[in-house]
Backbone bond lengths (Angstrom), bond angles and torsions (degrees), N, CA, C in turn:
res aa  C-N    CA-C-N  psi(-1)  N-CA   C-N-CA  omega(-1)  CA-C   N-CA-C  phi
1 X - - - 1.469 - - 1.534 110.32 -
2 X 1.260 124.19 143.52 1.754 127.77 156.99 1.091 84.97 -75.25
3 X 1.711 69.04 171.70 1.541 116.88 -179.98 1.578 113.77 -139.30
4 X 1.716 91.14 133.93 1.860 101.02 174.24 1.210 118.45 -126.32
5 X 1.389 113.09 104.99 1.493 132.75 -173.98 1.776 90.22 -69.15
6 X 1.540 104.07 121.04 1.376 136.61 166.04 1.534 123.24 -56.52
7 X 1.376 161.75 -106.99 1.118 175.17 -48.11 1.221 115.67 -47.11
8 X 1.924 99.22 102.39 1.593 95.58 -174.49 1.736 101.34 -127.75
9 X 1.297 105.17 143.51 1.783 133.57 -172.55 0.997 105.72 -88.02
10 X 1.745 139.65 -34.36 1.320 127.02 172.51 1.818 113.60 -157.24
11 X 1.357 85.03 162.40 1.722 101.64 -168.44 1.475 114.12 -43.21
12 X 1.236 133.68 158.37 1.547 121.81 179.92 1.595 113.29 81.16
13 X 1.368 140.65 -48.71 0.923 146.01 -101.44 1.930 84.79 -127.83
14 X 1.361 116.83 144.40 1.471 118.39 -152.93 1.438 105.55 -168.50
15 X 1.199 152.06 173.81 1.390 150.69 -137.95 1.784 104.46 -128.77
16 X 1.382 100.11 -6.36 1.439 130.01 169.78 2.098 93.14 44.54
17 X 1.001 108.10 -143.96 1.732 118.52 176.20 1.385 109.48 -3.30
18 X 1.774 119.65 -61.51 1.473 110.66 -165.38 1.374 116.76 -78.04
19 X 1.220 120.33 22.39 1.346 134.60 175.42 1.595 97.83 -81.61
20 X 1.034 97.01 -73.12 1.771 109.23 172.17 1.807 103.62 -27.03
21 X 1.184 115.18 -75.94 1.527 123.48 169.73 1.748 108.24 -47.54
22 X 1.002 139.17 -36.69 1.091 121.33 -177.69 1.673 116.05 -81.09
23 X 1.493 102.45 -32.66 1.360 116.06 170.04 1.719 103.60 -49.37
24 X 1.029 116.85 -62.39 1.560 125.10 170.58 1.755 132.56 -43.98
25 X 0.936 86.96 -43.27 1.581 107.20 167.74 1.878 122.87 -91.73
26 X 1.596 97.04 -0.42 1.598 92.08 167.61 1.561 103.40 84.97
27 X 1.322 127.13 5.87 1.537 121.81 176.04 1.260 120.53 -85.49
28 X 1.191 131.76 127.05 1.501 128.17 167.25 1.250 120.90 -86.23
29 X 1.545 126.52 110.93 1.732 106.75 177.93 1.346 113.85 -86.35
30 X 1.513 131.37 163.86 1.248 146.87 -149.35 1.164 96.23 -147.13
31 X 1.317 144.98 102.19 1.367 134.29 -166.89 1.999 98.59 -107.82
32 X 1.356 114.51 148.69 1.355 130.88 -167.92 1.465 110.00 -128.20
33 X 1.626 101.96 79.34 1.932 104.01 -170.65 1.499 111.23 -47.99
34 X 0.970 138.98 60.86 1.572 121.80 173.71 1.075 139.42 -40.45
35 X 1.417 120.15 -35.65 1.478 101.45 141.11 1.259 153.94 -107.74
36 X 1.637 87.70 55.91 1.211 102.33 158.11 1.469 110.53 -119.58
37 X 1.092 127.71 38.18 1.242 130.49 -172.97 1.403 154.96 77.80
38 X 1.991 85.92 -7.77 1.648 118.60 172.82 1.264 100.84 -48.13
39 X 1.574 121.52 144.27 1.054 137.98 132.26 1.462 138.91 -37.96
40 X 1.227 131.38 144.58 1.665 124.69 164.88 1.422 116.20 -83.75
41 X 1.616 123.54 80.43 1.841 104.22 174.53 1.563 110.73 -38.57
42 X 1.474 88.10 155.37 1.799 98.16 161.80 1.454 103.54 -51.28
43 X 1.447 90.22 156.40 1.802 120.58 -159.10 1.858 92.16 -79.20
44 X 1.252 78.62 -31.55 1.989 89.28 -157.60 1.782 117.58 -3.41
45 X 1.821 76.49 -71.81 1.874 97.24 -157.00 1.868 98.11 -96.57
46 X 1.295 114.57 48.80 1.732 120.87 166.97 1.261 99.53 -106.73
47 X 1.196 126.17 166.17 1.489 150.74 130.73 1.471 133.18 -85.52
48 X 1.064 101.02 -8.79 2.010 102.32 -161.61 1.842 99.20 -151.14
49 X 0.696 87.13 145.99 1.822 102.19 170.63 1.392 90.35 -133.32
50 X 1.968 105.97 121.23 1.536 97.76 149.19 1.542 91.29 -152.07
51 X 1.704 101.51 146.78 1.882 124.01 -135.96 1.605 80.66 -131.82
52 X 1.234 106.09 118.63 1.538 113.44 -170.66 1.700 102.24 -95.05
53 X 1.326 110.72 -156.33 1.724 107.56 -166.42 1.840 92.44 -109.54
54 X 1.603 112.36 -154.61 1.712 99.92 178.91 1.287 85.06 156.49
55 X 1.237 111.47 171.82 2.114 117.78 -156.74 1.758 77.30 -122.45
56 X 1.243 137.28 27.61 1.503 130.27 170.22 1.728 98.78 -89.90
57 X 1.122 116.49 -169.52 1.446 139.65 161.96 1.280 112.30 -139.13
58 X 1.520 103.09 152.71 1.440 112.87 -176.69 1.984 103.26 -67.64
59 X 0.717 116.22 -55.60 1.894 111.74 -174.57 1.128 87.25 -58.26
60 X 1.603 161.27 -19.81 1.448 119.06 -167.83 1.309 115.59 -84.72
61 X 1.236 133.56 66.53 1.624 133.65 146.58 1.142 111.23 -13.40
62 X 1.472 119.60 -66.86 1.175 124.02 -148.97 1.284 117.24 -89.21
63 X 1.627 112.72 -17.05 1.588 100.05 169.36 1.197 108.66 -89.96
64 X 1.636 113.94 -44.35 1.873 111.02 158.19 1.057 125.63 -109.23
65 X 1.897 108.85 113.30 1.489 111.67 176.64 1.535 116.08 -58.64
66 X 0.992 128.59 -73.41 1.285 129.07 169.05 1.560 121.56 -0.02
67 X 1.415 116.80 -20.28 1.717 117.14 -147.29 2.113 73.51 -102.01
68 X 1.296 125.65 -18.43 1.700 118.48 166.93 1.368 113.00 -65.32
69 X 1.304 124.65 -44.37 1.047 101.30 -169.81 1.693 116.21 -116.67
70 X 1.673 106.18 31.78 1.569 127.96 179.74 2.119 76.93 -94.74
71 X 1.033 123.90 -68.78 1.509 112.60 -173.01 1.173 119.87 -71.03
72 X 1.629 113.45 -0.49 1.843 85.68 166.65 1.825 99.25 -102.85
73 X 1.229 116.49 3.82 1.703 104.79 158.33 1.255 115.83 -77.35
74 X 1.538 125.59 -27.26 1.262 118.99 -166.91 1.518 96.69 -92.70
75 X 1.258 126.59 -3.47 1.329 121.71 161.94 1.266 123.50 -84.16
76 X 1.365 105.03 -52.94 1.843 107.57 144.47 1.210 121.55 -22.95
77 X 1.720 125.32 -55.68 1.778 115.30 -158.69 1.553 86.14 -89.03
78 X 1.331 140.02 -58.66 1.344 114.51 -150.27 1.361 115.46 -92.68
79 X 1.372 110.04 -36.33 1.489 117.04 178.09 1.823 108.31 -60.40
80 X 1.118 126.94 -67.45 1.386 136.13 -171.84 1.941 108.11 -84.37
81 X 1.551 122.47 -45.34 1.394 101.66 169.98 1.288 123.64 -102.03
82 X 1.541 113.65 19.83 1.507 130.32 169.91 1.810 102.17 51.88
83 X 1.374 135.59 41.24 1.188 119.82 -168.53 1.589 113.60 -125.53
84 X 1.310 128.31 158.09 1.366 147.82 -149.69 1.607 98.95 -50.63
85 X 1.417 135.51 114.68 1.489 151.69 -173.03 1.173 105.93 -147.84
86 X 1.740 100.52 130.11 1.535 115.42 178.01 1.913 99.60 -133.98
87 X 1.307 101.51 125.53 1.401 100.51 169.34 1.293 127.45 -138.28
88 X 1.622 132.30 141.52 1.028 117.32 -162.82 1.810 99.99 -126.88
89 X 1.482 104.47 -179.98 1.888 116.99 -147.91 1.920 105.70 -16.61
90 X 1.042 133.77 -55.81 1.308 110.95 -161.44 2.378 84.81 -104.17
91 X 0.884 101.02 -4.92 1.457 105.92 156.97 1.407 127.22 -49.41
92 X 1.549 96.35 -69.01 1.213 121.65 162.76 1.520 138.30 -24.58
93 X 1.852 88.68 -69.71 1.496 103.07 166.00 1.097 118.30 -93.23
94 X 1.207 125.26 30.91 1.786 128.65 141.98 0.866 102.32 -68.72
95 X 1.853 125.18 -73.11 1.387 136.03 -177.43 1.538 107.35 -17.08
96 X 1.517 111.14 -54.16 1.415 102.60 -146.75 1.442 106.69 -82.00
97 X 1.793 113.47 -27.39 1.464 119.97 -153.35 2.184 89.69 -82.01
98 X 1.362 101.45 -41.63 1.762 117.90 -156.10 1.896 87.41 -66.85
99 X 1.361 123.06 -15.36 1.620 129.74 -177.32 1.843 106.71 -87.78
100 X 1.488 95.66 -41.16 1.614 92.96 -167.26 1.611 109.36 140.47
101 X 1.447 100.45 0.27 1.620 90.37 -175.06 1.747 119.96 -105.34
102 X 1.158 121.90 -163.51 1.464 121.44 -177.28 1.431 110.09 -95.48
103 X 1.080 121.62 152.16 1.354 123.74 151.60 1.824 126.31 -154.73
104 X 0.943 121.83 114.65 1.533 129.28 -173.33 1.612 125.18 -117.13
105 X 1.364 105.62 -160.17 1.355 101.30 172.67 1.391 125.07 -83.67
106 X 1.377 112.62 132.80 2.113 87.22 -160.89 1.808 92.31 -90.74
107 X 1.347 113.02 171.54 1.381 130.49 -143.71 1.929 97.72 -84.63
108 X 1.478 93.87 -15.58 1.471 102.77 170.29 1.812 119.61 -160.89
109 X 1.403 113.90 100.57 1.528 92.65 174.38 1.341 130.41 -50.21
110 X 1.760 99.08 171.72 1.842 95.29 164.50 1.436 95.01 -144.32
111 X 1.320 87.51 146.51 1.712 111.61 -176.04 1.126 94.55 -133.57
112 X 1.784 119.80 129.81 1.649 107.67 165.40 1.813 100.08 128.44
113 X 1.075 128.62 -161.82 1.267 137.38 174.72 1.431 107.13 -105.11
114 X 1.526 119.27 133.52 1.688 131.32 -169.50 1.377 86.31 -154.05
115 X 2.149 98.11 153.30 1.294 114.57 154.93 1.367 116.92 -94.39
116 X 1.490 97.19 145.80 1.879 96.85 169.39 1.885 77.54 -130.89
117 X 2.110 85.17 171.86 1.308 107.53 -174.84 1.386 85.18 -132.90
118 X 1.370 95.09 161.54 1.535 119.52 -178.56 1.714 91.05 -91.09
119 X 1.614 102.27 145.83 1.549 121.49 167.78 1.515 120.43 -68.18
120 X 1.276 128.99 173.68 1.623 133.08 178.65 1.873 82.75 -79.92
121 X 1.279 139.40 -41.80 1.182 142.25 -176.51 1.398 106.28 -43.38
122 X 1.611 126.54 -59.74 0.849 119.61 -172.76 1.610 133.48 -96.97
123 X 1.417 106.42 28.90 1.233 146.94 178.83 1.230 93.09 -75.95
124 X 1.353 123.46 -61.77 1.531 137.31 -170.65 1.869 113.51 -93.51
125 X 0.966 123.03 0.95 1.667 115.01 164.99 1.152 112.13 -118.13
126 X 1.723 96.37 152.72 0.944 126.23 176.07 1.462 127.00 -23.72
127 X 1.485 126.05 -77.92 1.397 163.37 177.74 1.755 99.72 -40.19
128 X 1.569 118.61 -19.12 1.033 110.19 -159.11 2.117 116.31 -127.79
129 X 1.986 81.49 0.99 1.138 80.74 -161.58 2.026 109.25 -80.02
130 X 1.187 82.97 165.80 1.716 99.35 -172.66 1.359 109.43 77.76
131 X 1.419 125.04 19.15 1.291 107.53 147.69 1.569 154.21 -108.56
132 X 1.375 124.48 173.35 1.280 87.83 -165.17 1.819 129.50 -103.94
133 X 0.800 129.02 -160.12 1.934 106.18 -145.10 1.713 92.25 -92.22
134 X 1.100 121.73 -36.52 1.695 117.10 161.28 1.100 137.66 -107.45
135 X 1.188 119.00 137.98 2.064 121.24 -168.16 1.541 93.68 -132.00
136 X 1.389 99.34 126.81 1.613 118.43 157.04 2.050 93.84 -80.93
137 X 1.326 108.97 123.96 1.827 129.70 139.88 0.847 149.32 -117.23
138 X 1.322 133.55 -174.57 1.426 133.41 -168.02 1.541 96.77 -112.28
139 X 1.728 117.15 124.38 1.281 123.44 178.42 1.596 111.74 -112.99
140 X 1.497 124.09 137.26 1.135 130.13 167.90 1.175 137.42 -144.97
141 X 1.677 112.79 49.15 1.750 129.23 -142.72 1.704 102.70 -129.74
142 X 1.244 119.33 162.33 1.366 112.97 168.57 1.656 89.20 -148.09
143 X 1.362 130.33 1.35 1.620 102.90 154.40 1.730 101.69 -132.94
144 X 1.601 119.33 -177.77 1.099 131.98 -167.55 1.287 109.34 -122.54
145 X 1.290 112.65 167.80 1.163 141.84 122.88 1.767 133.88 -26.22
146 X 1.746 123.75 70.91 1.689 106.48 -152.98 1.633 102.27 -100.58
147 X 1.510 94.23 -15.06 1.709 81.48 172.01 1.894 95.58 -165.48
148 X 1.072 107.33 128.36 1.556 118.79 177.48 1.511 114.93 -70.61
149 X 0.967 120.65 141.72 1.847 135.22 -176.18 1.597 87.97 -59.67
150 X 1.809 98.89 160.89 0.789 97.13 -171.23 1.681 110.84 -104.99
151 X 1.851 114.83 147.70 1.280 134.28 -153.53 1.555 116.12 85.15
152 X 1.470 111.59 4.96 1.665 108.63 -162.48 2.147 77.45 -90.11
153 X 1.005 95.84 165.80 2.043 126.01 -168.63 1.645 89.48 -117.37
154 X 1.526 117.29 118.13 1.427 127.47 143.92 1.354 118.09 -88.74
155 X 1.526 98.12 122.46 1.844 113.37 -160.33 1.115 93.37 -86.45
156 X 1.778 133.47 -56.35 1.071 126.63 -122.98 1.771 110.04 -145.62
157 X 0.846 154.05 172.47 1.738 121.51 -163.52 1.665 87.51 168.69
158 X 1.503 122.05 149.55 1.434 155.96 -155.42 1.514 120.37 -166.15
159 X 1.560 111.03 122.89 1.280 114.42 -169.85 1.627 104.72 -38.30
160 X 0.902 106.07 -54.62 1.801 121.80 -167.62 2.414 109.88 -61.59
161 X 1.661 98.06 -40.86 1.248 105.00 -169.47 1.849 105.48 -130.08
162 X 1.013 101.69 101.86 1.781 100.32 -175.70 1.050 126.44 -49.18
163 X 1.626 100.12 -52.33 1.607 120.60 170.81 1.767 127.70 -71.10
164 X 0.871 134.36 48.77 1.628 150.59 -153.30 1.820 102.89 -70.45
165 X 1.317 91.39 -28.90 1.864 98.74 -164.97 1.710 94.84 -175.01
166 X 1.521 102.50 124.96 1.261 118.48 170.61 1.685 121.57 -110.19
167 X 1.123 133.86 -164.25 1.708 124.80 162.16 1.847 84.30 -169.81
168 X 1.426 91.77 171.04 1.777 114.33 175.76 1.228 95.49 -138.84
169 X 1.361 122.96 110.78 1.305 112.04 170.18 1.787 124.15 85.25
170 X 1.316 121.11 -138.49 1.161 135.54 136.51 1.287 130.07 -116.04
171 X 1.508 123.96 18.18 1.475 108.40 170.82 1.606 107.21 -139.02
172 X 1.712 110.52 20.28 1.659 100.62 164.53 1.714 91.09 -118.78
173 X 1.448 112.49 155.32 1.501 129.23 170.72 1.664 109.59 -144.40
174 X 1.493 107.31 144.94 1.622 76.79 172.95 1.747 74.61 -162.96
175 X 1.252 102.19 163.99 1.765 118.95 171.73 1.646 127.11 -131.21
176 X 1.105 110.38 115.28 1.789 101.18 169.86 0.938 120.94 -56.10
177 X 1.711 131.07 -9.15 1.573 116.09 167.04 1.660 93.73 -86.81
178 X 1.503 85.83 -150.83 1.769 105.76 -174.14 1.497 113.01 -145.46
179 X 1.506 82.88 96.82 1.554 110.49 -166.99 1.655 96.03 -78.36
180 X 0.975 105.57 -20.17 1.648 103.07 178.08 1.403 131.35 -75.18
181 X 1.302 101.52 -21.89 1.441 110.32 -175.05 1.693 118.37 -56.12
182 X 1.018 134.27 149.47 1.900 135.71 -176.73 1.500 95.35 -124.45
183 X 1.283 121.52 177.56 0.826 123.26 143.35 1.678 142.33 -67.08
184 X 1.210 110.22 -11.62 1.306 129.83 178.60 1.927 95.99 -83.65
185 X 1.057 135.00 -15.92 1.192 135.17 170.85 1.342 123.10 -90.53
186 X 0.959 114.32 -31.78 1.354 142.37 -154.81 2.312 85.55 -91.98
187 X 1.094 89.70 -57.72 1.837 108.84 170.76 1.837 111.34 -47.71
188 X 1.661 97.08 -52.38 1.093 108.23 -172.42 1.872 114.27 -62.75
189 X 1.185 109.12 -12.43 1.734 113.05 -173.71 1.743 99.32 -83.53
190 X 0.940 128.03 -14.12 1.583 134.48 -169.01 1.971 91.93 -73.20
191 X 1.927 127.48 -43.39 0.832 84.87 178.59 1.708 106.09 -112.97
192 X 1.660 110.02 59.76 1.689 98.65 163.61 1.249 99.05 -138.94
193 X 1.408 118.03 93.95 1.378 131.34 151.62 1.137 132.21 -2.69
194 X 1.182 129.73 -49.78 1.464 155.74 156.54 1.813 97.80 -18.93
195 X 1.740 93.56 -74.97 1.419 112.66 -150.52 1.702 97.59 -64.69
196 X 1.489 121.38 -45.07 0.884 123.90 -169.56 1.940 99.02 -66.56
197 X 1.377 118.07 -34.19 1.232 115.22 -177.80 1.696 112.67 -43.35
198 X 1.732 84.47 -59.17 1.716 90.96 -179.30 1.331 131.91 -52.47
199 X 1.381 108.04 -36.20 1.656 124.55 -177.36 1.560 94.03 -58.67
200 X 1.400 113.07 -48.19 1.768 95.71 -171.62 1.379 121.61 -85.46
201 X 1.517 105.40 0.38 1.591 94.10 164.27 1.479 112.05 -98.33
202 X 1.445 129.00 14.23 1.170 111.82 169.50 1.834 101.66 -105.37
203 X 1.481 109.39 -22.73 1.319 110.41 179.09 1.314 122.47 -132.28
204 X 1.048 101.99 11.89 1.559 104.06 163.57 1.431 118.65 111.78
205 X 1.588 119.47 -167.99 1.125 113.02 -171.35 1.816 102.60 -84.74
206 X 1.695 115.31 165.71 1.550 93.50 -172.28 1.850 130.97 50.37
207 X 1.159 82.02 35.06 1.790 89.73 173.49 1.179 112.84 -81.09
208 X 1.463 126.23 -15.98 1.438 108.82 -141.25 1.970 91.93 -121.01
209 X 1.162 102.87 -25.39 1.757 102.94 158.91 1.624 109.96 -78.18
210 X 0.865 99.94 -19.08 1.824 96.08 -172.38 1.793 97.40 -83.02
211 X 1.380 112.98 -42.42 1.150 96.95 176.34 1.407 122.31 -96.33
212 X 1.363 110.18 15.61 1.883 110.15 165.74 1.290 99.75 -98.86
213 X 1.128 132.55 -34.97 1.699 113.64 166.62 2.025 116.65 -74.84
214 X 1.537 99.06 -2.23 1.802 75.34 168.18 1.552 108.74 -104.61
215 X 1.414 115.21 -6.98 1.511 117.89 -160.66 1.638 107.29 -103.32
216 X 1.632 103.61 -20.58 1.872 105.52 -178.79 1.401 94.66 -62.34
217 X 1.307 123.28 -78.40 1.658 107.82 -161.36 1.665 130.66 -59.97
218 X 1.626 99.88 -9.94 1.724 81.99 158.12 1.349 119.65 -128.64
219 X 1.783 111.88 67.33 1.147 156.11 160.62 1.582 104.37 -61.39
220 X 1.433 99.68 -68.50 1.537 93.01 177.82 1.741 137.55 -63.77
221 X 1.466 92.02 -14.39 2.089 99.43 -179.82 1.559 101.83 -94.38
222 X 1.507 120.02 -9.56 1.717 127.22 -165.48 2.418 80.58 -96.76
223 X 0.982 107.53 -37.53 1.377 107.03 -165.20 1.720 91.63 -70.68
224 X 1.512 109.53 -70.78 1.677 111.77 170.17 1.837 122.02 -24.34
225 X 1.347 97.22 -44.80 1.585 104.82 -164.19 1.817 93.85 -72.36
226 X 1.325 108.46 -59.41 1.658 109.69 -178.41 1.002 107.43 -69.20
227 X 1.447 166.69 -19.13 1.615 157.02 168.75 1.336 91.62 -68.97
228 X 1.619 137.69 -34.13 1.709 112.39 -171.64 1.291 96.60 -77.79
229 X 1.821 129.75 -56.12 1.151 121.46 -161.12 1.624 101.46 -51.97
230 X 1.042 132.11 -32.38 1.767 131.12 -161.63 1.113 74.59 -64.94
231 X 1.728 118.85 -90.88 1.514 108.77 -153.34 1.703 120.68 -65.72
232 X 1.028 127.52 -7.10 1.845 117.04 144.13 1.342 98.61 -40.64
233 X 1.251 117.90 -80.25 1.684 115.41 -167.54 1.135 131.42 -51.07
234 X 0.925 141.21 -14.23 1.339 156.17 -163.81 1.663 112.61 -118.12
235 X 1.508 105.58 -45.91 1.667 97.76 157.52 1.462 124.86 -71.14
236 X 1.346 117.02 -14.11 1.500 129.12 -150.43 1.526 89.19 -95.50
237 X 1.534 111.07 -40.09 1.503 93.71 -168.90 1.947 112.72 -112.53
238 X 1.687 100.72 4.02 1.538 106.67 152.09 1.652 84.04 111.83
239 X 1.172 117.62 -44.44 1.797 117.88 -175.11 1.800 112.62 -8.24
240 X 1.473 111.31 -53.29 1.221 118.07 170.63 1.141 116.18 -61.92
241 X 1.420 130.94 119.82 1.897 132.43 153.12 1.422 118.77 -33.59
């Protein structure tokens, strides 16, 4: 069996959909609570890096140490062992900051369901091909992406957020939405208070029915859009038999 070293920022919080795909492909994930104080094993004996989302920021060192030496592994796996990495919103901007790039507060979050479009860039790669030129997602970020490392590919781009979806190569991908989310996750926030707390202070009271009746029915084109990028990745960098 592989193995897919996890990196997760908070309680609840799970790789949702590519579980399903990893189940399929023979991967086992291993998840590494970081903040809770877990350690990072050596990279060695993994197959997969996938870097989940988390209410931290990339500059806070100082409230979480841990978040130093979560980016010099992820600089380790893709930069130095060039190997199969998927990361999503504060995933993402690991990727970009642990490479060399910027990331801050963007000038406006989004919480809720948004369109992004795919770039003329990702017209032409690998990781991106067969999809189609607009995706409705699920957003849950309040900083960005301000400038990508350099050689990294912007896939995916939004009036509001430029950087939507980046890649390195052919075997890192990562997205500021949350390609991961299912509906069974999305279900699962009904019983953590918390989550539902937050949703209504960014949108109000009743946020969280308003946005399960706009986000269930395009469940199925958010599931379509993430099963190609998986299998781009996974054929692209051989992981699959």
């Amino acid at each position: 069996m592989k193995r897919a070293l996890v990196f997760q920022h908070m309680d609840h919080d799970h790789p949702g959909r590519f579980l399903d795909y990893f189940a399929e492909d023979g991967i086992i994930p291993e998840p590494v609570r970081l903040f809770e104080g877990q350690e990072i094993p050596s990279l060695a004996n993994y197959d997969f890096l996938f870097v989940l989302g988390g209410a931290q920021d990339t500059w806070q060192e100082d409230q979480h140490p841990w978040l130093a030496a979560e980016k010099q592994a992820i600089r380790e796996w893709v930069a130095e062992r060039a190997k199969p990495y998927f990361g999503v919103c504060l995933g993402h901007q690991l990727l970009a900051t642990a490479l060399g790039g910027e990331v801050s507060l963007a000038e406006e979050g989004e919480v809720g369901v948004f369109e992004v479009q795919l770039t003329e860039e990702a017209r032409r790669h690998r990781l991106t091909h067969g999809l189609e030129q607009s995706h409705s997602v699920m957003q849950w970020h309040m900083a960005e992406v301000k400038r990508v490392p350099e050689g990294a590919s912007v896939l995916a781009s939004s009036p509001l957020i430029p950087v939507q979806a980046m890649a390195v190569g052919d075997h890192a991908m990562s997205t500021q939405f949350h390609c991961e989310f299912t509906p069974q996750t999305v279900a699962g926030w009904s019983s953590l208070p918390g989550y539902i707390a937050s949703l209504e202070r960014c949108l109000g009271e009743g946020a969280y029915p308003q946005l399960l009746r706009q986000c269930y029915p395009l469940m199925p084109q958010m599931a379509r859009m993430t099963r190609r990028m998986y299998d781009n990745l996974v054929t692209a960098t051989g992981l699959r038999d």
